[in-house]
Structures are given as C-alpha cells and as structure tokens.
C-alpha positions as CSV (number, residue, x, y, z in Angstrom):
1,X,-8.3,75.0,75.3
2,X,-8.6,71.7,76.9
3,X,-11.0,70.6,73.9
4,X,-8.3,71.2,71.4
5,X,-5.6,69.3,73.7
6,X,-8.0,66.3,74.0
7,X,-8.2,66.4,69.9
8,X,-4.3,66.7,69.5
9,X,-4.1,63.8,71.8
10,X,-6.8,61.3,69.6
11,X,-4.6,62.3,66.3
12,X,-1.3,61.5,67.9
13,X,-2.9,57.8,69.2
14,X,-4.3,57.0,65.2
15,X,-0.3,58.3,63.6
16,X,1.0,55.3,66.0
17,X,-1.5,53.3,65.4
18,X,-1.1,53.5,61.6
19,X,3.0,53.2,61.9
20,X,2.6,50.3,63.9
21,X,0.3,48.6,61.6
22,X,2.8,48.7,58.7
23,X,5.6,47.7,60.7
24,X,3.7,44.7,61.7
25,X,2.5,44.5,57.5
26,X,6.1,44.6,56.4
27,X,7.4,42.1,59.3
28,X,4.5,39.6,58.0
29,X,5.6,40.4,53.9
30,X,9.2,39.7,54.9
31,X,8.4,36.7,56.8
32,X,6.0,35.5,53.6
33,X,8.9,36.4,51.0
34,X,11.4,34.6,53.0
35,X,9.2,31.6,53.3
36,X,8.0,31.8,49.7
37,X,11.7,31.7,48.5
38,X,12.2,28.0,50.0
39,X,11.3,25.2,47.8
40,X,8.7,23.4,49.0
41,X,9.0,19.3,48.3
42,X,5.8,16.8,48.2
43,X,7.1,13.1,48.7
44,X,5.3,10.9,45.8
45,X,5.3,6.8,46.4
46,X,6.0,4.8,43.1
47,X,3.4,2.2,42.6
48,X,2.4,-0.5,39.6
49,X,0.0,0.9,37.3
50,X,-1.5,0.1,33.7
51,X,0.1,2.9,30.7
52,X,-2.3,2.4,27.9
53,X,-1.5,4.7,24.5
54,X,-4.5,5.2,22.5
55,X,-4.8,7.0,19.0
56,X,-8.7,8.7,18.4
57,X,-10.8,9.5,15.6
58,X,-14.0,10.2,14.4
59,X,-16.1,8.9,11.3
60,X,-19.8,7.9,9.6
61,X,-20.8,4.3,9.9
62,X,-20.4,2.4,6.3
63,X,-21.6,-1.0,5.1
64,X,-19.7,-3.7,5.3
65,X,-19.8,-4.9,2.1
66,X,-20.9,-3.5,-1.8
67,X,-22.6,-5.7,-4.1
68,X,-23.8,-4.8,-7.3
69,X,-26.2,-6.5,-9.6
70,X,-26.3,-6.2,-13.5
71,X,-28.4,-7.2,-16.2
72,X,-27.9,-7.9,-19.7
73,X,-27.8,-5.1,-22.0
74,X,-30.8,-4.0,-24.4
75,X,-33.5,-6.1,-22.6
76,X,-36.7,-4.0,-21.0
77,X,-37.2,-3.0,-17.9
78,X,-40.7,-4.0,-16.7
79,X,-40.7,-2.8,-13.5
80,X,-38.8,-1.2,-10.6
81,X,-40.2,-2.0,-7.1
82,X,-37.7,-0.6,-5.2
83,X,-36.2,2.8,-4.2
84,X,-32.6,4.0,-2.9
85,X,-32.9,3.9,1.0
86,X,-34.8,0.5,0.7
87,X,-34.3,-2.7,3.0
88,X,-34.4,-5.8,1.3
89,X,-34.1,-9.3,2.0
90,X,-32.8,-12.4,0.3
91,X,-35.6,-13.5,-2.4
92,X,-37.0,-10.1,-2.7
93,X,-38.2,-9.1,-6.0
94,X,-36.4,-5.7,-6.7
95,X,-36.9,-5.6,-10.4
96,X,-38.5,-7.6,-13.5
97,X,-37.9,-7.8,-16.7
98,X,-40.2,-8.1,-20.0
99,X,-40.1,-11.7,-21.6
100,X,-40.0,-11.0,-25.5
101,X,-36.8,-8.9,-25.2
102,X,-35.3,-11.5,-23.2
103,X,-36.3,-13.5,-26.1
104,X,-35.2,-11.4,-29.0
105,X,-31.6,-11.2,-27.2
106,X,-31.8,-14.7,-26.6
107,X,-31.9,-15.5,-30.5
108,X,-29.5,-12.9,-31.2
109,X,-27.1,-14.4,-28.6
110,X,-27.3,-17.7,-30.3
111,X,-26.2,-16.7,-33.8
112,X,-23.2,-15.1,-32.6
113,X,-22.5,-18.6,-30.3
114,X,-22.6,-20.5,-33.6
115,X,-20.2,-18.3,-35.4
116,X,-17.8,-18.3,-32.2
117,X,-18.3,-22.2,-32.4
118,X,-17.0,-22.7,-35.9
119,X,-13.8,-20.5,-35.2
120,X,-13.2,-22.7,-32.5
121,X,-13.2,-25.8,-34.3
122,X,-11.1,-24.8,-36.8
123,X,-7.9,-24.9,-33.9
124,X,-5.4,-28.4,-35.1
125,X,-3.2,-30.6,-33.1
126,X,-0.1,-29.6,-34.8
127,X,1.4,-26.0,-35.4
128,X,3.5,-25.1,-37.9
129,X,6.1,-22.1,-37.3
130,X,7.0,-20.2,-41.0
131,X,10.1,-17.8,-42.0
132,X,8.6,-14.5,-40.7
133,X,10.9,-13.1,-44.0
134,X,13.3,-13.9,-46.7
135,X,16.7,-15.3,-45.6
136,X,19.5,-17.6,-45.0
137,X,19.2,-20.2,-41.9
138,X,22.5,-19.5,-40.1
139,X,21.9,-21.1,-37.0
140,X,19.7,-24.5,-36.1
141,X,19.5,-25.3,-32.8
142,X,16.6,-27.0,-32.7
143,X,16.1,-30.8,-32.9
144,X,13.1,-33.2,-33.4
145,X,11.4,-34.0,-30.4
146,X,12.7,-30.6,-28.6
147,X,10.8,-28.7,-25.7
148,X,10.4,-25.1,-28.2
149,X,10.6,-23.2,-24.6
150,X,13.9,-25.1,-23.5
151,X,15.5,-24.3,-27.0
152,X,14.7,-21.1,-27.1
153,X,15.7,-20.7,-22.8
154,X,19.3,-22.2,-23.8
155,X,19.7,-20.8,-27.2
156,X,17.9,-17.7,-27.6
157,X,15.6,-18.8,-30.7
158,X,14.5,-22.0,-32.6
159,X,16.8,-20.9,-35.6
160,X,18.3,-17.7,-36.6
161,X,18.1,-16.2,-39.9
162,X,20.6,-14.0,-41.9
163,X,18.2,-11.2,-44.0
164,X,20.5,-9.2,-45.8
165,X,22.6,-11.6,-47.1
166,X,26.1,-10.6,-45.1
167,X,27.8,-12.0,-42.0
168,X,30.2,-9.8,-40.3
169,X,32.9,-9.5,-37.8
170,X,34.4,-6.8,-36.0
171,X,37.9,-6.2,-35.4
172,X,40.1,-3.8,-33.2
173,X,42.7,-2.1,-35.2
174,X,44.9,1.2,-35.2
175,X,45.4,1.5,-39.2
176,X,43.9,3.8,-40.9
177,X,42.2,2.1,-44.1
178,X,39.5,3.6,-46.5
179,X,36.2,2.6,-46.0
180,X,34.7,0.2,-48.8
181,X,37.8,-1.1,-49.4
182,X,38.2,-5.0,-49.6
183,X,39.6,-7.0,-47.4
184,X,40.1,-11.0,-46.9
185,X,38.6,-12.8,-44.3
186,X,40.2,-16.2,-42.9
187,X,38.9,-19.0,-40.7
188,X,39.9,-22.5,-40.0
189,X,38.8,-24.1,-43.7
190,X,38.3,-21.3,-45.3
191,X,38.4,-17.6,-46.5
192,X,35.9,-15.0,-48.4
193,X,36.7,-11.8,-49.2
194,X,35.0,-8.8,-47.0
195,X,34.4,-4.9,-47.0
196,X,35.4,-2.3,-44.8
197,X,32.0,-1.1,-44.1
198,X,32.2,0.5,-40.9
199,X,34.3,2.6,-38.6
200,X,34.4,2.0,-35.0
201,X,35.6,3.4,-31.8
202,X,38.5,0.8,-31.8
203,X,38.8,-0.2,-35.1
204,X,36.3,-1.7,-38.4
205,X,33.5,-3.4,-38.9
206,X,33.8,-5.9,-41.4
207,X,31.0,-7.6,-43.6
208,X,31.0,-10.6,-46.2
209,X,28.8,-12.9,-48.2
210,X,26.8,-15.1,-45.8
211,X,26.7,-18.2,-48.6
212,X,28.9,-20.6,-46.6
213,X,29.7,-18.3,-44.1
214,X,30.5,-20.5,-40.3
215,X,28.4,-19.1,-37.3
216,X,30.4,-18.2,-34.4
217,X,33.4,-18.7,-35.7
218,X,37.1,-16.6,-35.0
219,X,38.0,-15.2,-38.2
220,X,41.2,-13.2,-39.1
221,X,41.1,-9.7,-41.2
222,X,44.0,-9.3,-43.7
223,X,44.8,-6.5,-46.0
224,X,47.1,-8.0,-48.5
225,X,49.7,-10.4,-46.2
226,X,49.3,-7.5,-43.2
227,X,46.8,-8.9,-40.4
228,X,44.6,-6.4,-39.2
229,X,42.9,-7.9,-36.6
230,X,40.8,-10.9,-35.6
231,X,37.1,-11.2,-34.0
232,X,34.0,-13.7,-34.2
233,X,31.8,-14.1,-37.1
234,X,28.6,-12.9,-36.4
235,X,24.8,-12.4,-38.5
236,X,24.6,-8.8,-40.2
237,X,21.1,-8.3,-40.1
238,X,19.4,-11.4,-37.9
239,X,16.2,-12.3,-37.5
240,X,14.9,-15.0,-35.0
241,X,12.4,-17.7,-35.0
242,X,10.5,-18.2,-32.5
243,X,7.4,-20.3,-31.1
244,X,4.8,-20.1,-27.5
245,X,5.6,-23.5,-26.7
246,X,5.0,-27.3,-27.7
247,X,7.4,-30.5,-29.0
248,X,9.0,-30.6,-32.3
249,X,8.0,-32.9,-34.3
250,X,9.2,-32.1,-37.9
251,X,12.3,-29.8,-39.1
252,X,11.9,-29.0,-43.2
253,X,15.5,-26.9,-43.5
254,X,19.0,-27.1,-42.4
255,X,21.4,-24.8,-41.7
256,X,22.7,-22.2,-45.1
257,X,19.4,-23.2,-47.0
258,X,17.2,-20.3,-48.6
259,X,14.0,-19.5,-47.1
260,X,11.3,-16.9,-48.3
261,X,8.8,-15.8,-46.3
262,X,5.9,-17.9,-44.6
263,X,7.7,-20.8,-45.6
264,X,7.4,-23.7,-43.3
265,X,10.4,-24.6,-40.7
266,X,8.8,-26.8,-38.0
267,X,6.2,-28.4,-36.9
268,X,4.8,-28.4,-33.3
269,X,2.4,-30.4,-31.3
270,X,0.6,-29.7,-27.8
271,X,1.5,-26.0,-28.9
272,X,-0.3,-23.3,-26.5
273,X,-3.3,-21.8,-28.7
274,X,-3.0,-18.7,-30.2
275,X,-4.1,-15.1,-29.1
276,X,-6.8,-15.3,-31.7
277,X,-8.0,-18.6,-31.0
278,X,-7.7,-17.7,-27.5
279,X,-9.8,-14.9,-27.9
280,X,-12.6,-16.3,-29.1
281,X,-12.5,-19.0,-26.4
282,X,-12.8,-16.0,-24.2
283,X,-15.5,-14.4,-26.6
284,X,-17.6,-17.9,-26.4
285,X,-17.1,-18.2,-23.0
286,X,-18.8,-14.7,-21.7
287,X,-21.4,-15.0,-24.4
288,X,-22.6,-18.3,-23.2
289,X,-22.7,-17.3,-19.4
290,X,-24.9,-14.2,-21.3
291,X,-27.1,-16.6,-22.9
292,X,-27.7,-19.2,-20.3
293,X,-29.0,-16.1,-17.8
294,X,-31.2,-14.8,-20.9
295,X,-33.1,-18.2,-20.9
296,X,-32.9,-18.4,-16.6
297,X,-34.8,-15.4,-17.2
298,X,-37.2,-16.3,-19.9
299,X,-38.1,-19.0,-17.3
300,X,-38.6,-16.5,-14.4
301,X,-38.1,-12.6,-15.0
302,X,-37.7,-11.4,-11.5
303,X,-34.4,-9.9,-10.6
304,X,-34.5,-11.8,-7.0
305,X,-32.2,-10.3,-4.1
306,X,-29.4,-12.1,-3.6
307,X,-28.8,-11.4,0.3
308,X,-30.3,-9.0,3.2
309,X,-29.2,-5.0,2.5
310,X,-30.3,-2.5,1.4
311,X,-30.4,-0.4,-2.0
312,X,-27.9,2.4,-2.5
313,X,-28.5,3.1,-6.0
314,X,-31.2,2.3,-8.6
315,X,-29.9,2.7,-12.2
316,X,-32.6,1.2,-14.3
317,X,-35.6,2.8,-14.8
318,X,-39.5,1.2,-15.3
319,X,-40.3,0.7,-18.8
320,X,-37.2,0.9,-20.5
321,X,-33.9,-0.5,-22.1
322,X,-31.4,-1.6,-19.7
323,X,-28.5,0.4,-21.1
324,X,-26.1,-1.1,-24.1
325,X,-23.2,-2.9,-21.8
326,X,-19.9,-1.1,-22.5
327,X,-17.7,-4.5,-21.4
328,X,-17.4,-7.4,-23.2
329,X,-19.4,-9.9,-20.9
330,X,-22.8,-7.9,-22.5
331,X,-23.7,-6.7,-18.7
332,X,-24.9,-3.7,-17.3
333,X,-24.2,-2.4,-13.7
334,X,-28.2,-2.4,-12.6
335,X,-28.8,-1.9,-8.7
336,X,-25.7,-1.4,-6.5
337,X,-26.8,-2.9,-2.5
338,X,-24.9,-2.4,0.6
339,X,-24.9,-5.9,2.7
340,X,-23.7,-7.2,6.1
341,X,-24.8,-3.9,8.2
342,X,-23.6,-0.4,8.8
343,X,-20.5,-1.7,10.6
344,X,-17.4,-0.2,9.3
345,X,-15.9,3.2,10.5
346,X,-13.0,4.9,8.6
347,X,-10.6,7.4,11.1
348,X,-8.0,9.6,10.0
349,X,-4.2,8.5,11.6
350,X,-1.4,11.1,11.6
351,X,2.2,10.3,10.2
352,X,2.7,10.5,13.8
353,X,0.9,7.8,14.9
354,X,0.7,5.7,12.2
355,X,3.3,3.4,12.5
356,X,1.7,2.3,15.9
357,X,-1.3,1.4,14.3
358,X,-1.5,-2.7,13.1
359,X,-4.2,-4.8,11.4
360,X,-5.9,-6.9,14.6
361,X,-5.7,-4.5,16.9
362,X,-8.8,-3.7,19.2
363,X,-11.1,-0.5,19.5
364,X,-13.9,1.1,20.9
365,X,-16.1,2.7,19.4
366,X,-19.0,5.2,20.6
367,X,-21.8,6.8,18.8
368,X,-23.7,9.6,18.7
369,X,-27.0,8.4,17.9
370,X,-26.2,5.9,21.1
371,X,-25.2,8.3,23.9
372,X,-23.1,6.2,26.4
373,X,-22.9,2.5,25.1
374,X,-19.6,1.6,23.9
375,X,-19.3,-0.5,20.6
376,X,-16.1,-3.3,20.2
377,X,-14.2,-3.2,16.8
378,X,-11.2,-4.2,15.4
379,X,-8.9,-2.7,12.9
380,X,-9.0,-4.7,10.1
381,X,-7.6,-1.9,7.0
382,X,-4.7,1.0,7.1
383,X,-4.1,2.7,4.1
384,X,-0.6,3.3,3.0
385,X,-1.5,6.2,0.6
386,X,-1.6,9.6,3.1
387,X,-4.0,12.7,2.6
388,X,-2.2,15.8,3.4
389,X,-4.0,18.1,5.8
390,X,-2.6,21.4,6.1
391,X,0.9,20.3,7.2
392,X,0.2,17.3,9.0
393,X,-0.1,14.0,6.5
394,X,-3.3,11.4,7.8
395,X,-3.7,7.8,6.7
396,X,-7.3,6.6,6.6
397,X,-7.4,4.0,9.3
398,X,-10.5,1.3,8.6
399,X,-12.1,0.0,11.8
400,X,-15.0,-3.0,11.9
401,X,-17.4,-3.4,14.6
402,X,-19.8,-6.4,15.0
403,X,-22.8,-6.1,13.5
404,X,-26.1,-4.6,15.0
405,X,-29.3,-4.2,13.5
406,X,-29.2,-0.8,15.2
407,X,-26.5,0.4,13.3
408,X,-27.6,2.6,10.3
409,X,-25.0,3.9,7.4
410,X,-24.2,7.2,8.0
411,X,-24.2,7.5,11.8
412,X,-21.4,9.7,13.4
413,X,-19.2,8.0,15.8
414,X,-15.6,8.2,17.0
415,X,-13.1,5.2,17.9
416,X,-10.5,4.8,19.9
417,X,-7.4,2.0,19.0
418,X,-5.5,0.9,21.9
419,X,-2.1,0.7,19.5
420,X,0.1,-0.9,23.1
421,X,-0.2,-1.4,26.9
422,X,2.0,-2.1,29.2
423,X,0.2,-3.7,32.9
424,X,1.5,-3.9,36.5
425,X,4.8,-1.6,35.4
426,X,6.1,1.7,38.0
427,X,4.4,4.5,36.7
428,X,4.8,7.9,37.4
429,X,3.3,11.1,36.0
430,X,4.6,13.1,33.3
431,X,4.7,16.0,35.1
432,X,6.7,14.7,38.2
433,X,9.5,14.0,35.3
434,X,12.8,16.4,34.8
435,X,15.1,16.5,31.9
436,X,18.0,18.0,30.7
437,X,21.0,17.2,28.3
438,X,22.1,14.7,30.3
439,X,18.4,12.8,30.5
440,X,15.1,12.1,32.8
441,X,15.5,12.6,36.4
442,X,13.5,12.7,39.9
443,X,14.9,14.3,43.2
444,X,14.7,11.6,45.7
445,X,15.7,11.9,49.4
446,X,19.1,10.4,51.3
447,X,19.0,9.2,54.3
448,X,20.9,12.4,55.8
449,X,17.7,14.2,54.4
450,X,19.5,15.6,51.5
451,X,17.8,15.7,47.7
452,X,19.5,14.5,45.1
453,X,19.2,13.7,41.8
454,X,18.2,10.4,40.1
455,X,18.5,9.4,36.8
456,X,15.6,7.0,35.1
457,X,14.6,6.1,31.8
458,X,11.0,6.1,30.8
459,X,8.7,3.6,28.1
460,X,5.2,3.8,26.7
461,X,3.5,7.2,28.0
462,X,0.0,8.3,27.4
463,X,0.5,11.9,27.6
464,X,-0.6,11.9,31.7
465,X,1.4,8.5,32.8
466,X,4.8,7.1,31.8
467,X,6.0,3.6,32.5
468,X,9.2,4.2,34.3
469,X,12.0,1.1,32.7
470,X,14.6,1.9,35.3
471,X,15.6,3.9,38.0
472,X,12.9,3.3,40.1
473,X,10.6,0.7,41.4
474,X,7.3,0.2,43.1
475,X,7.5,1.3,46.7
476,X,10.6,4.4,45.5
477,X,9.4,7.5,47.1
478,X,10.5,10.9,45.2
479,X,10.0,14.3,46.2
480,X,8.8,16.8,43.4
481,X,8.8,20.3,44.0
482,X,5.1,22.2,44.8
483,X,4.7,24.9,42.6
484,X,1.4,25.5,44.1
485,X,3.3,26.0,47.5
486,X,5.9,28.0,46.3
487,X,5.2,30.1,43.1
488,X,8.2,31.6,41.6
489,X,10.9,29.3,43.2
490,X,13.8,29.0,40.6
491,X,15.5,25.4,40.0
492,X,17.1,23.1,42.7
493,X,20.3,22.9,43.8
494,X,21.5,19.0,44.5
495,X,24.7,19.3,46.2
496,X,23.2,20.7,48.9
497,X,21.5,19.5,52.3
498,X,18.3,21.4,51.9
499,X,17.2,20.3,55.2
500,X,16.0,24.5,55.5
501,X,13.6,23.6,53.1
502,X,9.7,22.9,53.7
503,X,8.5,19.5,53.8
504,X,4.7,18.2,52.8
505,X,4.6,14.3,53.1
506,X,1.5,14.2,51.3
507,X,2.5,10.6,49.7
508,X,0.7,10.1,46.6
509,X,-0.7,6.9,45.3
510,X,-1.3,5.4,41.9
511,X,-3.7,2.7,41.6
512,X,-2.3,-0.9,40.0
C-alpha cells in the first residue's frame, strides 16, 4: 500500500510540473506577441555620397575599321598568298597579278579612252535652245545678255509658246448658253470672236484664235450687246522654253511669230554641259583612273597591303579571272581587311534607357578572355533604328575602346556606360524611402520624441542609392522602421507620440 501512495505522489508532482511549464510558455508568448506588435525604429544619419546610374551590356569585339581592296575586272589572278584569318602588314604582298592580261586590258582600255575623247571635244562655247514643238511665241521675257536661271526664277520660262493655236479666258457667269456657240471677245484695242468651249463650276470657258491675241490681258465676253462676264487672257495649250543655265547672247523671234519644231530661239554662252556630255566626262574620268592602275600594275603586279589588319575575306582565287566588274569604274571587290584592331563593342540599350545614353560618354569594358582587368571606352555610335525583342524595343549602342594588340575580333565582353553622376549630394537608400499619393517621405524624430513624417524629393538613383534634392541634408538623422525586428508590424501612425515604442540607435553611415 505505501508503494502505490509513493507512485500516486510522483504523478501528482509531474501534472504540476507540466501546468506550470505552460503557464510560464504562455506568459513568455504573450510577453513576445506584445513586444512583437511594437514598431521597432533604427535611427539612419544622412551623409554625402556619390549616385552613379549605369546602363550594361554585353557584345563580341569588332574591328575598328573595314577596308576593302578591288581589282580591275577580267585580268588573272596569279597568285593568292594569303588566307582569311591572316595578319598582314603594310607592304605585304597579298596577291599578284599576271602581266599580259594587264596588258590586253591595258589596250582595250585605250581604244575606248580615244572614243570618250572625241565625244568630248565635240562640246562648243555657245548653246543654242530650239522650239521643243510647233507654235506661236506668246510670251518673251527674255532679253540679250539675260542670266537664263534669273529669267526663268522671275518669269517661270525663257518664252512661252501657244501649241494649239487658241488663247482663252474664263469667265463666271449664271446664263445658261449652248456650248459651241460664238461669242465676242473685247479688250482694250481690240476684239476677236470666241467659242463657248467649256462648262465650269461657275460659269464658261472661253477660247479664240491666238494670231494677235494680248497675253495677260482683261478681256470682256459678250453675247450679242449682253456682257457675260470678264476674266484674263490666258495660253490654251502652253508650252515653255527652258534652258540649265548661261547668258543670252542672241534672240532669233519675237513675240506672235510662228515657230516649228527644233527651230532655233536663243543662243547661250557659259551654258552648264549637258547630261550627255556630262556623262561621258564621267565615263572618261573612271576609265582613265582604270587605265593608269592597269599600267601601275604592268610596272609591278603585286597587290601590296595598304595598312596593318588582317584578312576577313578572300574573293579571288589563284589562277583565274578576277570577276567582270558589275559598276561602272571596271572594279571588282577583291580582299575585304579589317584595320585599326579588335576595338569596337556593340551593346543592346532598352527604349528605357536610351535617351540617357549620348555620344562621348565613358565606359568600361571587361572581357572574358581577360578575367579581371578593366578596358576604358567611349561611346562613340547609338543607333536610332530599334530591334524589337519580345516586348521590350533595344537600340544597338556602339562603344570604342583603345586599341590593344591583345584584343582579337570576336572576343566576348560586356560594358558598362556611366550615362550621369551626381558627387558629394545626401544620399539615402531606396529602401529607407516611403511613398504614397501625396509623395516621398521619411519618419524623422521631434524633439518631444515623437515620429513624424517628412516630405523629400529624390534625383538620379541607381536602383540601391537615391540622391535626395530636398528635404534633407547631410548630418539629418531618420528613423526607418526594422522589419527584421518586428516582422508583421502594420504601418505607422504619425500623430502619435510613440514613445512605447522600441528604439535601436544603430546610426548608419554612408561613405562620401
């Protein structure tokens, strides 16, 4: 019996121990709870900093420049020393060419320069400007020793020609006459009779004989002793003369003669040549820059490299015909090098970003192949024609680095443009920063140790840092709410002293 009291006593001690362990477990969660529920505050001190806003990018290393080298067309290949991939220097030999087609298209060049020569010589001093048709000369404005371009700015043409025979005049009338009915025509010293020959919106056209016919002259329409109307005697069906350029110097009609065709009104000095003789100057040109590099070659037929690179593309072959040339100079693209080093990288920019982005501004550029050495650059091109990438839009942003032997085309790399900086402003962290409808605000502290709210406006931000453009300045201390300290804590109220709250002066620092 006393065994079984002793048990009953052990099992009554461990019941009250285990209450009294949760009672002290739910006093210690309420205490927690309570305490978690007050907002807990870090104090932050505003100091001078540097905001930098940066846009990055990646891209393969490109040659500066392209340069590519042709030869004349038709003339054979001797030999091709040089592959795609190549380094070259200036004077190398990176081609040569067989001598007796350089001098079969040397003689053939030098028939067709003859021919271009006599065309040439053929040009005169003096131009003369003929009737382009059959007509009547209505209207002269031209006089000897005229500028043909100031006659024809002032006046609209050297003469004006009548080709149908008619001059007409419009007038605006209500009656209603039958077309093709005749009708007399009066001006001041003189008359004619006219035709009906056209309806308009407002009234008729009118036409008559052009034979003594004034130019820009008011005319009234009568039928019988009723006016019609009145309006300005105009050309029917005009044509007008005119020239490229040049003095006057000779005028062989006057005004209501009969021309035909191609027969000669003026003559013209210092004219401008014409588009035929014009193109064979061209013609003769090309074809003697052709010929003089056939006979450079006759005397040496290396193809010599022009400057240091290297060769991108080989499009002659050994042993044969340099391909016919498909332009007029006679040339044919030949080897295409890359010069001035691997120093241009090519980034995309997003329609975000681009506007930030301007010719002259510096970069950085790091490369694969060279693991922790940072490459200078500058932006010197920014396209203005976008590539759409999914539903973003990028602009290909150009940037040039100095150049580096080390640098080889085709190396990966990234860059990084610093598009704006702002030094020695307030900055404060992004996530320190509050908005709302009204704005950007901090919680700073009154001196009776209440929190309140302060409103600031923020500049240039780099995505961790923003410059802060009023509000605050260097030495401001603001208190930002812990979330580490106090997970779950709703917003905070400002019109209250929340001196119940918990306080960590952990003043923060950033670096100027």
């Amino acid at each position: 019996m006393q065994t079984k009291k002793k048990k009953s006593r052990v099992w009554l001690w461990v019941v009250l121990a285990v209450v009294l362990t949760i009672v002290v477990g739910v006093v210690a969660l309420t205490s927690v709870a309570k305490n978690a529920a007050k907002p807990v505050y870090t104090a932050y001190t505003i100091e001078t900093g540097t905001v930098e806003r940066t846009i990055t990018g990646s891209g393969r290393l490109l040659a500066a420049d392209t340069e590519t080298l042709q030869l004349p067309g038709g003339v054979h290949v001797a030999t091709v020393p040089v592959k795609a991939g190549d380094a070259i220097q200036a004077g190398d030999v990176i081609a040569t060419l067989d001598v007796n087609s350089l001098r079969d298209l040397a003689s053939s060049m030098s028939t067709e320069l003859s021919t271009l020569d006599q065309q040439i010589s053929t040009r005169s001093d003096v131009t003369q400007i003929t009737a382009p048709v059959r007509g009547r000369v209505k209207y002269l404005p031209a006089t000897i020793g005229s500028d043909v371009l100031s006659v024809i700015g002032e006046y609209g043409a050297l003469a004006l020609l009548s080709t149908d025979g008619k001059m007409q005049v419009v007038i605006e009338t209500t009656a209603d006459l039958a077309l093709y009915s005749n009708v007399s025509v009066r001006w001041d010293g003189g008359k004619a009779t006219g035709m009906l020959y056209e309806k308009t919106a407002t009234g008729y056209l009118v036409t008559l004989t052009d034979k003594s016919t004034p130019y820009q002259v008011t005319a009234q329409v009568y039928d019988g002793d009723t006016l019609l109307g009145e309006g300005t005697l105009d050309i029917h069906a005009p044509v007008a003369v005119l020239a490229t350029g040049g003095e006057i110097t000779e005028i062989t009609v006057k005004e209501n003669s009969v021309i035909y065709a191609n027969h000669k009104l003026f003559s013209i000095k210092n004219a401008p040549a014409s588009a035929s003789y014009n193109t064979s100057f061209s013609d003769r040109s090309e074809k003697a820059a052709l010929y003089a590099q056939l006979l450079a070659y006759i005397q040496d037929p290396r193809v010599i490299a022009p400057v240091d690179g290297f060769i991108n593309e080989v499009k002659i072959t050994e042993n044969t015909d340099v391909p016919a040339a498909t332009a007029s100079d006679g040339l044919t693209d030949a080897l295409v090098l890359h010069t001035g080093g691997a120093v241009k990288l090519t980034i995309d920019a997003d329609e975000l970003d681009i506007d930030a982005v301007a010719i002259g501004q510096t970069a950085n550029v790091t490369l694969d192949a060279y693991p922790g050495e940072t490459f200078e650059a500058t932006v010197t091109h920014i396209s203005r024609i976008g590539e759409e990438s999914g539903t973003i839009t990028t602009y290909p942003v150009e940037v040039t680095l100095s150049y580096d032997e080390r640098l080889l085309e085709g190396m990966n790399g990234s860059a990084i443009i610093l598009t704006s900086k702002q030094e020695n402003v307030p900055v404060l962290p992004v996530d320190m920063i509050n908005e709302d409808s009204a704005g950007a605000y901090v919680t700073v502290k009154t001196a009776s140790g209440a929190y309140e709210r302060r409103d600031i406006t923020t500049g240039l931000s780099d995505g961790t840092n923003a410059e802060v453009t009023s509000g605050l300045v260097a030495g401001d201390v603001i208190w930002y709410l812990d979330k580490t300290a106090a997970l779950g804590v709703g917003g905070m109220n400002f019109g209250q002293n929340r001196t119940d709250s918990t306080q960590q002066d952990n003043t923060t620092k950033v670096g100027g």
